[in-house]
C-alpha positions as CSV (number, residue, x, y, z in Angstrom):
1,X,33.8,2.8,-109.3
2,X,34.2,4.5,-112.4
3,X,32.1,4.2,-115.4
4,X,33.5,1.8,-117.7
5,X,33.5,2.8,-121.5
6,X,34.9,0.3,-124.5
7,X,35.8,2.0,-127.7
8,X,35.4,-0.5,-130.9
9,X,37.4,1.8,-133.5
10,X,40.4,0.9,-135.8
11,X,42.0,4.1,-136.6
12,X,44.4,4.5,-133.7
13,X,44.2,8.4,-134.0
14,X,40.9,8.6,-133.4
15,X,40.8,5.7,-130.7
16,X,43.4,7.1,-129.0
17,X,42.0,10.5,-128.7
18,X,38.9,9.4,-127.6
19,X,40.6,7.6,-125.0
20,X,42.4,10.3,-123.9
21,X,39.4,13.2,-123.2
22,X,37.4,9.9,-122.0
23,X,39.8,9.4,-119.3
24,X,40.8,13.1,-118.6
25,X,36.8,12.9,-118.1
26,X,37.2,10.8,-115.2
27,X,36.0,7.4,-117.3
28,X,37.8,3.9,-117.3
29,X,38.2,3.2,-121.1
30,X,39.0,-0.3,-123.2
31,X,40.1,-0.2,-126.7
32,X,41.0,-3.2,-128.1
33,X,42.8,-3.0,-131.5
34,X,42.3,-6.6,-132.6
35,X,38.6,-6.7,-133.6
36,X,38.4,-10.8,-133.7
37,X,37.4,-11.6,-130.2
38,X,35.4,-8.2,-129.4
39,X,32.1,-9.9,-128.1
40,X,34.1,-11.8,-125.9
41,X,35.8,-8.4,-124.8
42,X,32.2,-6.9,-124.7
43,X,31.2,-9.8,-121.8
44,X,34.3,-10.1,-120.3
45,X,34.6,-6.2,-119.3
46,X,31.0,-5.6,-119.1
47,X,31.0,-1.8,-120.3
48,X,28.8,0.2,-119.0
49,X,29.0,2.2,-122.7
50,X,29.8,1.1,-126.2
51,X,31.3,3.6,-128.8
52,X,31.5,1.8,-132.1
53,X,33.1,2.6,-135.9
54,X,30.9,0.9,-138.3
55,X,33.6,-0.2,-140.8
56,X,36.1,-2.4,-138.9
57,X,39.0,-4.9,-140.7
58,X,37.1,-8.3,-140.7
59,X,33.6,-7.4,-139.3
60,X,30.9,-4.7,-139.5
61,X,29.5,-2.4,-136.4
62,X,26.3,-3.3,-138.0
63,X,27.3,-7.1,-137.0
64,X,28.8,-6.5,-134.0
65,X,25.6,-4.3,-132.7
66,X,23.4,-7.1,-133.6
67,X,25.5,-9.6,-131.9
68,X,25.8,-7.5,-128.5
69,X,22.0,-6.7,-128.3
70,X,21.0,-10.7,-128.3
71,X,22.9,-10.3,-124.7
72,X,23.2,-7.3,-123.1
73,X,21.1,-4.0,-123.6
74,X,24.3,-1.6,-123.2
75,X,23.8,1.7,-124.3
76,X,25.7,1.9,-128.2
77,X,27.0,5.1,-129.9
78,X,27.9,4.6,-133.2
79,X,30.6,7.1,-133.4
80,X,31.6,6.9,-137.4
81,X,32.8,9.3,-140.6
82,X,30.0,7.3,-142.6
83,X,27.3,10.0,-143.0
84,X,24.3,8.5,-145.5
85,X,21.1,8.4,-144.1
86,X,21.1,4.5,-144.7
87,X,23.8,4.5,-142.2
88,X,22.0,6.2,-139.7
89,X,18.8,4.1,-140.3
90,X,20.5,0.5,-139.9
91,X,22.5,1.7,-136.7
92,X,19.7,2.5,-135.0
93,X,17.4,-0.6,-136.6
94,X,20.0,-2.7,-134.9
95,X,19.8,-1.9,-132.2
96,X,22.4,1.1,-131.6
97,X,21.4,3.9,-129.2
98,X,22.6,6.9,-130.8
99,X,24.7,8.2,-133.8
100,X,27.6,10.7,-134.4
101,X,29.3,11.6,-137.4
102,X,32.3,13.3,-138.6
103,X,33.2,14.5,-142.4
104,X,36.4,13.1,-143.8
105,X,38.1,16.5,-143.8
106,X,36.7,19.6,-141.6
107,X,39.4,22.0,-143.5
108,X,36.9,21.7,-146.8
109,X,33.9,23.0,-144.7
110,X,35.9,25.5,-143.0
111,X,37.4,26.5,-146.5
């Protein structure tokens, strides 16, 4: 059976491309794109590995991580472009496992 990974993101470029080397990398990946009835996603496909935006149209990650973790201890990545130390902090205060970020726009650093 192969490792089951749900990606909680809402820009389709970057869900998409994470879906793509997730499942070149031999995973099983979920990405829902309507964010209303994620929890009952989250139970319903039992992932064995949550990668999570924080901002998301009509919720938070910061909610969402809060909600999962009074059911299920999946591991959570917080896979965001917000970068602040307060970001990091609350991911992991609620409950998230890890956290990755990304600038806005890697051509400025590389400029």
């Amino acid at each position: 059976m192969k490792e089951k990974i749900l990606i909680i993101e809402d820009d389709p470029l970057i869900r998409n491309e994470l879906k793509t080397l997730l499942q070149s990398n031999g995973y099983e990946t979920v990405a829902p794109e309507n964010f209303s009835d994620v929890i009952d996603r989250i139970k319903a496909e039992q992932p064995h590995l949550i990668l999570l935006d924080i901002k998301l149209p009509g919720t938070s990650g910061f909610s969402l991580c809060t909600e999962v973790r009074t059911f299920s201890e999946v591991p959570i990545i917080f896979v965001t472009s917000c970068n602040t130390d307060m970001d990091e902090l609350n991911s992991i205060m609620l409950g998230g496992d890890a956290f990755i970020t990304k600038p806005y726009n890697t051509a400025i650093l590389l400029a």
